[in-house]
C-alpha positions as CSV (number, residue, x, y, z in Angstrom):
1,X,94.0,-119.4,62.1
2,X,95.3,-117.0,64.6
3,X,96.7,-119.2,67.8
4,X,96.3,-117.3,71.1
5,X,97.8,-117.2,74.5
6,X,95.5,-119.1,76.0
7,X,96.2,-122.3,73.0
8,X,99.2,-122.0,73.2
9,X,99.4,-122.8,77.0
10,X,96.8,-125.3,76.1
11,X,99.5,-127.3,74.1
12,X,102.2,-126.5,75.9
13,X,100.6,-128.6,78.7
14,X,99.4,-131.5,76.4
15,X,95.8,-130.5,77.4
16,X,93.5,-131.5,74.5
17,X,91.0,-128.9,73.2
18,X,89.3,-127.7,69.7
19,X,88.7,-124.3,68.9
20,X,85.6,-122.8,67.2
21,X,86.2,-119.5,64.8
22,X,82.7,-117.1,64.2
23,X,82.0,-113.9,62.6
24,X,82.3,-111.0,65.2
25,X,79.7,-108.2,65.6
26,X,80.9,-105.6,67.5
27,X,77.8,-104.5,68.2
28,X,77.0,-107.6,69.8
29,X,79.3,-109.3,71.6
30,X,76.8,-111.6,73.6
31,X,77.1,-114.8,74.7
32,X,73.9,-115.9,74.0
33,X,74.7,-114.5,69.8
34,X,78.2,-117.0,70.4
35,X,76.5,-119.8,71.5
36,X,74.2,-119.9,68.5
37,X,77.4,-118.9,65.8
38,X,79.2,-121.8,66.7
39,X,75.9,-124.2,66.8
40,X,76.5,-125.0,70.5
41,X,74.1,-125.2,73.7
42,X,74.2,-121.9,75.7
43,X,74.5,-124.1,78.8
44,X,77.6,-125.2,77.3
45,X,79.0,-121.6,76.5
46,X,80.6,-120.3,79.5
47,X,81.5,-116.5,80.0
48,X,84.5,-115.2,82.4
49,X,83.9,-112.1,84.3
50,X,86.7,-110.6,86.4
51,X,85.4,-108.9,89.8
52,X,87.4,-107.6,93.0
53,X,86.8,-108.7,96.5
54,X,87.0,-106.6,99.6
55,X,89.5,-108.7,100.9
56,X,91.1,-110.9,98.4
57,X,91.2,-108.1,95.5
58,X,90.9,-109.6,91.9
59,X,89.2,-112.8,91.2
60,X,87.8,-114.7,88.3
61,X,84.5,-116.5,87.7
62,X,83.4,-118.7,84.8
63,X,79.5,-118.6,84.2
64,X,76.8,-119.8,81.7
65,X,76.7,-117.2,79.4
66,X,72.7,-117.2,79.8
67,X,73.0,-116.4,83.8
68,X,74.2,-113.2,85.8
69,X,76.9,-114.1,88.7
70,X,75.1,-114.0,92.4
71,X,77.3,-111.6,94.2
72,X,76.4,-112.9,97.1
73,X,77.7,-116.6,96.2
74,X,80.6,-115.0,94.6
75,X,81.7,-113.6,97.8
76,X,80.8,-116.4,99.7
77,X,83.0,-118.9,97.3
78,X,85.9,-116.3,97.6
79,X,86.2,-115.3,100.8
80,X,85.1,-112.0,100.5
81,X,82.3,-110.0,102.3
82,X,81.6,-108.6,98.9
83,X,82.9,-108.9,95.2
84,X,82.0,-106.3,92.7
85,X,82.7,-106.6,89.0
86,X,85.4,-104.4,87.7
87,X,84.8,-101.5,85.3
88,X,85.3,-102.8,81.8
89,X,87.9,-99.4,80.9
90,X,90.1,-101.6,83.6
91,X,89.4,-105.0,81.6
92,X,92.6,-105.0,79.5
93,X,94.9,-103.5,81.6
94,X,94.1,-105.8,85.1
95,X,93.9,-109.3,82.4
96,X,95.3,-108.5,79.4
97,X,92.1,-109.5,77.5
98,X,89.2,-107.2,76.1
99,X,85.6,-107.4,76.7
100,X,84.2,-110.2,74.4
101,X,87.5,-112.3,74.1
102,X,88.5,-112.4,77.7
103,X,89.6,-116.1,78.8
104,X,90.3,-117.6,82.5
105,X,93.4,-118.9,80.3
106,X,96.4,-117.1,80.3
107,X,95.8,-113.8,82.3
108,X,98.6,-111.6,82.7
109,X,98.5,-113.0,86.7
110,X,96.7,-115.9,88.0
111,X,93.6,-114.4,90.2
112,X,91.9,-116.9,92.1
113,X,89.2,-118.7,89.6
114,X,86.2,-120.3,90.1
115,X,83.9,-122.5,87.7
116,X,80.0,-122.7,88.4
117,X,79.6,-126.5,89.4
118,X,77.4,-126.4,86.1
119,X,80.4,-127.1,83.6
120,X,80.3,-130.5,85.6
121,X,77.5,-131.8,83.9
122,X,79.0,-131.5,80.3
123,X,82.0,-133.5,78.8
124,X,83.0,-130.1,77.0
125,X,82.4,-126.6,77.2
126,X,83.5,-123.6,75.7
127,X,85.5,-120.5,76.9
128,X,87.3,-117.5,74.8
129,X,90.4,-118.2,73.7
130,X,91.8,-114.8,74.5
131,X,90.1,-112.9,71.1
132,X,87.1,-112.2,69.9
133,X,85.7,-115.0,67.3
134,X,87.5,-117.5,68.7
135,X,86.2,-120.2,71.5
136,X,87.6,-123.3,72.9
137,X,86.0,-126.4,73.4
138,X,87.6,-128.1,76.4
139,X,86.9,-130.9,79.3
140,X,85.9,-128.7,82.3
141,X,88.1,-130.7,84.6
142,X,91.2,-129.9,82.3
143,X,90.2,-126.2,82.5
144,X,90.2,-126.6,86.2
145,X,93.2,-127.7,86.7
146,X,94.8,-125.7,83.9
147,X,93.0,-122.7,85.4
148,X,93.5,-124.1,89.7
149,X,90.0,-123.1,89.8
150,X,87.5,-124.5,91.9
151,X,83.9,-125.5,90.8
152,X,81.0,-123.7,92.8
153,X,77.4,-122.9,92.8
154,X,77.8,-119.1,90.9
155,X,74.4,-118.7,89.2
């Protein structure tokens, strides 16, 4: 098993998590296909999409892999008058992750972050580890805090 950034932070602050392992197609690199690789409710499954703010400049946000962020909430939550995503060519360079394996864990900065209040419901949820075929299973309140997110309506 190949242990990633974001694990290795994990442990490093005694945060408890599991990780998941599943056959990558890299001609599909949906959520929805993850979800159903590692037998797990989409709901459950969260995605994390990097966007820039007009005023803030890069910021993080952790949806259901099933939904599309609200812009308009994004910006709201952020403090922005508008948030765009960014261009996936910039994905790696601005996080240090690549599309498909790109977790709010470990970033090469920490950008603001923010979890739709959804993850609240479950006692687990997943989020890359930082690679493709890999997910971590992990108490969204630890990921808060490991994260200094904040939860908000997203979706």
């Amino acid at each position: 098993m190949h242990k990633t950034n974001a694990m290795r932070i994990l442990e490093l602050n005694k945060i408890p998590y599991k990780y998941f392992e599943y056959d990558v197609e890299e001609d599909d690199l949906s959520g929805l296909t993850v979800a159903k690789k590692i037998n797990a409710n989409p709901e459950e499954v969260f995605k994390t999409l990097v966007a820039t703010g007009d005023k803030t400049g890069f910021c993080v946000f952790c949806i259901p892999v099933e939904y599309e962020l609200n812009l308009k909430k994004a910006a709201a939550v952020s403090n922005n008058k508008s948030v765009e995503l960014i261009k996936l060519k910039d994905l790696q360079n601005i996080t240090g992750y690549i599309r498909g394996g790109c977790s709010p864990i470990g970033m090469k900065k920490q950008f603001p972050t923010y979890i739709d209040e959804t993850a609240q419901l479950f006692d687990e949820i997943f989020v890359s580890a930082g690679i493709r075929g890999i997910q971590i299973k992990i108490n969204p309140l630890s990921l808060c805090q490991i994260t200094n997110a904040k939860f908000c309506d997203l979706i």
